[in-house]
N, C-alpha and C positions, 0 to 999 in steps of 0.2 A: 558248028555249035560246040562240037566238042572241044575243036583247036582252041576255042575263045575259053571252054574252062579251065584246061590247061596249063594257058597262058596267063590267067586269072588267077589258078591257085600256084604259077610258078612266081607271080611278081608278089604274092602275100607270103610266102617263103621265104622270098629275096627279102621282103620287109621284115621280118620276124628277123632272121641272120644277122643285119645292120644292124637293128634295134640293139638286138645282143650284144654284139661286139660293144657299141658305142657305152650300154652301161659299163660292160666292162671296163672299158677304158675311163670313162668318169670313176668307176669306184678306182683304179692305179690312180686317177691323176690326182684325187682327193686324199690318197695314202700320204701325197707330201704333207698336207696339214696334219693328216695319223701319227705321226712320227716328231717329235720334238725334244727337250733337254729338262728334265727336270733341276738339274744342274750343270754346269760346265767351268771347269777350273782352269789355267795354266800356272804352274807353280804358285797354286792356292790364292792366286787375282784371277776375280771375276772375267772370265772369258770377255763377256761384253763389253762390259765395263773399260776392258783396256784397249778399243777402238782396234780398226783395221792392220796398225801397226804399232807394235811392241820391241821396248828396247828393254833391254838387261845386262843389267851389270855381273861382270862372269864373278866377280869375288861374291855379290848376293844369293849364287845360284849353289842349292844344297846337293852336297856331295856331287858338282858341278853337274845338274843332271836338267833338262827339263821336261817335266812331268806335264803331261793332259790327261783331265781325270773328271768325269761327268756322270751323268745316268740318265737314259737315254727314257722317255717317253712316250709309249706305244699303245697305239688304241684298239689294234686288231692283233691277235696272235701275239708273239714273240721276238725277242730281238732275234735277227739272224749271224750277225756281226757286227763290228764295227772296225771300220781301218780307217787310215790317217797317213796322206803323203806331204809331202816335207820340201817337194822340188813341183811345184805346180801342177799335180797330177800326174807328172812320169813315172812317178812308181807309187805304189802302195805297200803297208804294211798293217798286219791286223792287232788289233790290241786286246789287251786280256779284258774278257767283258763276263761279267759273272751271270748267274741263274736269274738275279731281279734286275739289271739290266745297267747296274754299273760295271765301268769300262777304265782302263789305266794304261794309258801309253809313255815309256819316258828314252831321250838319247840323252846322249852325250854332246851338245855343239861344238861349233867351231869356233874361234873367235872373228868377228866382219864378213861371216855367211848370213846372208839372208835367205830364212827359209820360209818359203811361201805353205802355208798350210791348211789343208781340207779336213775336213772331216766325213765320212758317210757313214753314216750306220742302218742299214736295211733288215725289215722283221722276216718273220718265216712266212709271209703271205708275198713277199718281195716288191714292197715298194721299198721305196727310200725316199729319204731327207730332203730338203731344200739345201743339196751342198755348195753349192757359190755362199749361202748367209753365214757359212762357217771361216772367211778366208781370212788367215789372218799372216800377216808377214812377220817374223821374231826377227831382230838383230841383237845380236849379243857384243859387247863392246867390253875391252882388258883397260877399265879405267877405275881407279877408287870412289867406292860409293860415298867414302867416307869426305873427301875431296869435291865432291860432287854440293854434297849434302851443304857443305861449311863454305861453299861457296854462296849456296842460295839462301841461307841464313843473312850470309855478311852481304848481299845486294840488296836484301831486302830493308836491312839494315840503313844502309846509306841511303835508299830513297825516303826511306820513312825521314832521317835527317834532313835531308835537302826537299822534304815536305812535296814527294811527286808521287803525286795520288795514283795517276795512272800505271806507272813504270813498277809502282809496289806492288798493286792488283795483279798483274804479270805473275808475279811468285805464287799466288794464288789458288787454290785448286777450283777447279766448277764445282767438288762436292763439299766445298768447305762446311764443317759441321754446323758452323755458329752462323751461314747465310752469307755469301759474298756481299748481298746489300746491304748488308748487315755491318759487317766489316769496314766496306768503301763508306760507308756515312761516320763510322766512327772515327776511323785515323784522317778524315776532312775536318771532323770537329776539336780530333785533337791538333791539329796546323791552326787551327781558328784560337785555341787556349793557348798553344804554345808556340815560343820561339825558341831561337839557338837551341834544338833538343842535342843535345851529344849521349850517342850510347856507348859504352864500352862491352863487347861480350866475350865471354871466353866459355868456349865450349866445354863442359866437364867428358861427356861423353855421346857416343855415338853409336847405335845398335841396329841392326837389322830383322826385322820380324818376316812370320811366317808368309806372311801377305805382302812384301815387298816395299813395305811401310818401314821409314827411316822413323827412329824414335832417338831424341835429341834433348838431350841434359843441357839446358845455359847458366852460368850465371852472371851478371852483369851490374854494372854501375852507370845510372845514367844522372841526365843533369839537364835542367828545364828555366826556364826564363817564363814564367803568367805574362801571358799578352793582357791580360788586365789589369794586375798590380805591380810588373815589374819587378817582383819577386824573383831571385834564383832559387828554384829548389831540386834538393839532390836523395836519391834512393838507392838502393840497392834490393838484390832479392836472386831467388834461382827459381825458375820458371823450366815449362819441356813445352817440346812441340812435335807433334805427328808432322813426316811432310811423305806424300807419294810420287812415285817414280811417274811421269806421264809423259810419254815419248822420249827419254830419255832425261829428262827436266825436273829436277824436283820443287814441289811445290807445297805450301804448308796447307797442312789437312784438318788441323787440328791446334789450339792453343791454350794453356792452363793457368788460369791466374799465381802468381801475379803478372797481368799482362805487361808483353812489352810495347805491345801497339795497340791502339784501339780501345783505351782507357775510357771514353768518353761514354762509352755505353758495355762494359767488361761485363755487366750480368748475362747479357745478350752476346758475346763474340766470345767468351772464354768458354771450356768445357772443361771442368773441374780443377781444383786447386792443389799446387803445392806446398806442400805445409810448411811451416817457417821456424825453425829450430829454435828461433831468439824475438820470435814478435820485433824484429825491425821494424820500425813504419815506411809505410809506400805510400804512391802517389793516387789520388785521388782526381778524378772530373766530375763537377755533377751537371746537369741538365743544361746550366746556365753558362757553364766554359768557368769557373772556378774552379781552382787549385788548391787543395792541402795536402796534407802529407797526417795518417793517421796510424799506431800501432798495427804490426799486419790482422793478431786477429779480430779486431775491431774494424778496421777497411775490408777485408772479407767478407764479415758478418752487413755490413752497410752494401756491398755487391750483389750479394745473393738477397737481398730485402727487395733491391733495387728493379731487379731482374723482373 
């Protein structure tokens, strides 16, 4: 009888002990969801946002440097660190991470290094991160942004002329401001208004922002044929465009009346206007696939009604 209590209060011992451990181990494993990013930047692009592989053009990179910069989100304790390797987890280095839980790590690259990069950041209770959801691969490329940029202007250009819906969408960002479906329905209905379009552009200028955002001064001459009245009509104007870098590809983010594509519905695809020194008149589409040409700030004004 005794041996039987013994053994009775050794296997409810043994029970208690497991029980322990295994909460334990459920509270560490639920630390991975404890732990998250309030923010997270690379050279002030959305970590996320710039998918698993990131290219960069070394002339866009300030005081050639690249910078990760976040603040880290913690539901128990304190952050304990935060490091950041560069070469697939063979080495680590830790980053300056302050009191409330921002972090700033920045090198020097190389140029056709590709650095594969983690991040972990672990609180003072010692769990950590979900680090595999941090990986991201950086290539850095010694090519002109600017080269780059006035290339995907002037392709976008030529499809828009030879009226290829598809090949234009390409130049396209997925975060277009004004709605990619948005966009694709409009430059279909302007092929549908018009023929023989010829544009003429000449870039005024070319800048690079904080965000890695190409910002793009045009001004241009184009020339239109009404597929309903056989009309030629001709305008001019200076328009800008946002385009972002996305895996090395630029693509237009952003477009300012006066449009040069997508007329048929500009209240809807354009995001704000260039203002027009001299009210030239520009081109018009309404509803119906008709063509005029109206003073700019009178076609403006009928844009934004329209919208």
């Amino acid at each position: 009888m005794k041996r039987l209590l013994i053994l009775i209060l050794a296997i409810i011992t043994l029970s208690f002990v497991v029980s322990k451990a295994e909460a334990k181990w459920w509270i560490f494993g639920q630390g991975n969801d404890g732990i998250d990013f309030d923010y997270l930047y690379l050279n002030n692009n959305s970590y996320e946002e710039l998918g698993s592989k990131a290219v960069l053009y070394k002339d866009s990179l300030q005081n050639g440097t690249i910078t990760i910069k976040g603040k880290t989100s913690i539901k128990k304790g304190k952050v304990g660190y935060v490091k950041i390797t560069k070469d697939n987890k063979q080495t680590w280095e830790k980053a300056k991470v302050s009191d409330n839980g921002a972090f700033t790590y920045s090198f020097v690259p190389e140029e056709s290094t590709k650095y594969q990069v983690f991040i972990e950041v672990a609180d003072t209770i010692g769990d950590i991160n979900k680090v595999d959801e941090t990986y991201k691969e950086i290539t850095i490329i010694n090519e002109s942004i600017n080269g780059k940029v006035a290339e995907a202007v002037n392709n976008m250009i030529r499809a828009y002329e030879n009226e290829e819906s598809n090949l234009f969408m390409t130049y396209v960002s997925s975060d277009f401001t004004g709605d990619t479906a948005v966009l694709d329905s409009a430059i279909r209905k302007d092929f549908n208004a018009f023929e023989l379009i010829k544009i003429n552009p000449y870039i005024n200028n070319i800048s690079s922002g904080a965000s890695g955002k190409a910002y793009v001064a045009i001004q241009f001459n184009r020339t239109v044929v009404s597929s309903k009245s056989g009309q030629t009509y001709t305008d001019k104007g200076y328009t800008e465009f946002v385009l972002t870098n996305e895996n090395g590809k630029f693509k237009v983010f952003s477009m300012k009346n006066p449009l040069i594509f997508g007329l048929s519905d500009a209240g809807n695809v354009a995001t704000g206007t260039v203002q027009s020194p001299n009210n030239d008149p520009i081109l018009l589409v309404d509803r119906t696939g008709n063509v005029n040409e109206k003073p700019f700030n009178q076609a403006i004004d009928i844009i934004e009604n329209d919208s």
